[in-house]
N, C-alpha and C positions, 0 to 999 in steps of 0.2 A: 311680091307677086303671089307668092304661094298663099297670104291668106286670103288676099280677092279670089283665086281660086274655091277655097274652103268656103267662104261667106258670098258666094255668087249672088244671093240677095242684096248686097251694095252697091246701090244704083245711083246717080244723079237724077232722078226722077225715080216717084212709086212704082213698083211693079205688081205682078201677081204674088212674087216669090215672095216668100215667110219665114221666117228662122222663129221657131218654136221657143220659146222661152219661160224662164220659172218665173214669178213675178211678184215679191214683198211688198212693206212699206217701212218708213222709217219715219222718223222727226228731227224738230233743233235740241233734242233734249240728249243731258251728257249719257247718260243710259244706251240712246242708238248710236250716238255719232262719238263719245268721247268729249265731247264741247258741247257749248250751246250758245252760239252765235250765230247761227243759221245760212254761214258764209259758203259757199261753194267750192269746190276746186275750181272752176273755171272765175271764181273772183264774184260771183254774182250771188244776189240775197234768194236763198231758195223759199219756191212758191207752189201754194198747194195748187191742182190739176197742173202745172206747167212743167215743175222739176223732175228729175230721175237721173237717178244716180245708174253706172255703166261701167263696165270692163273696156276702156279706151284701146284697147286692143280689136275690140269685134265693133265696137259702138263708136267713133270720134267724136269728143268732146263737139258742142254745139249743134252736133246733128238731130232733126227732127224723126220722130218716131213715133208712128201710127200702133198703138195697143189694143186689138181688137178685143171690143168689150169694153173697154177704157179710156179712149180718148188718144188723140194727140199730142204729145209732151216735148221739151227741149234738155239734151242729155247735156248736166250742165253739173252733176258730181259724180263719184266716184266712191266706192266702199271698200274696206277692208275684205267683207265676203263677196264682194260683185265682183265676181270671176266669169269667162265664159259668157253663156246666154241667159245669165242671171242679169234681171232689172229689178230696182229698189224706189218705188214712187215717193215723194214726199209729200206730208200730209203733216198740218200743222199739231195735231195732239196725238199724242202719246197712246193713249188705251183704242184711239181709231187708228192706227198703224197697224196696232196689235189684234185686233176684231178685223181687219184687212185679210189677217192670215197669209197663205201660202197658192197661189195661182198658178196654173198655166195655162198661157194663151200665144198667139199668134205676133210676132213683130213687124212692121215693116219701116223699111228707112226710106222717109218723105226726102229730105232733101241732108245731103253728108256733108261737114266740114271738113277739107280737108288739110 
């Protein structure tokens, strides 16, 4: 209960509410991930505009998340540094992860798995 509290933006529908967030990118390459199989934690083949990796503590795996500026994505891995209100988009090549650099923008949770 306590973190629905703290993340009051965790709605079963969009709302207004925002949870401000930092915003990377990564790849399938061993470099970002360790591996380079492009497998998910959630089991699934990660895809560019679609993936993003999340702190399943603030974010629950499956849930959809509106990135303003960015698009809408399905939270569908998980990172060693995605902690907190850190998102980590996935993007198929490696020097465009890195020319991505370091954002911050607005999040919203479209619809949560829970």
């Amino acid at each position: 209960m306590e973190k629905e509290a703290a993340f009051a933006w965790k709605q079963q529908d969009f709302t207004e509410e925002a949870m401000t967030v930092i915003v990377t990118a990564y790849c399938p390459c061993s470099i970002c991930c360790g591996k380079s199989d492009g497998i998910t934690k959630s089991g699934t083949l990660a895809k560019e505009q679609h993936t993003i990796a999340v702190d399943p503590d603030v974010i629950p795996l499956g849930s959809q998340v509106y990135l303003e500026g960015l698009g809408t994505f399905i939270a569908e891995d998980t990172g060693g540094a995605i902690k907190g209100n850190r998102i980590d988009i996935f993007m198929q090549d490696h020097n465009q992860a890195l020319q991505f650099g370091i954002r911050k923008t607005k999040a919203y949770l479209i619809n949560q798995k829970v």
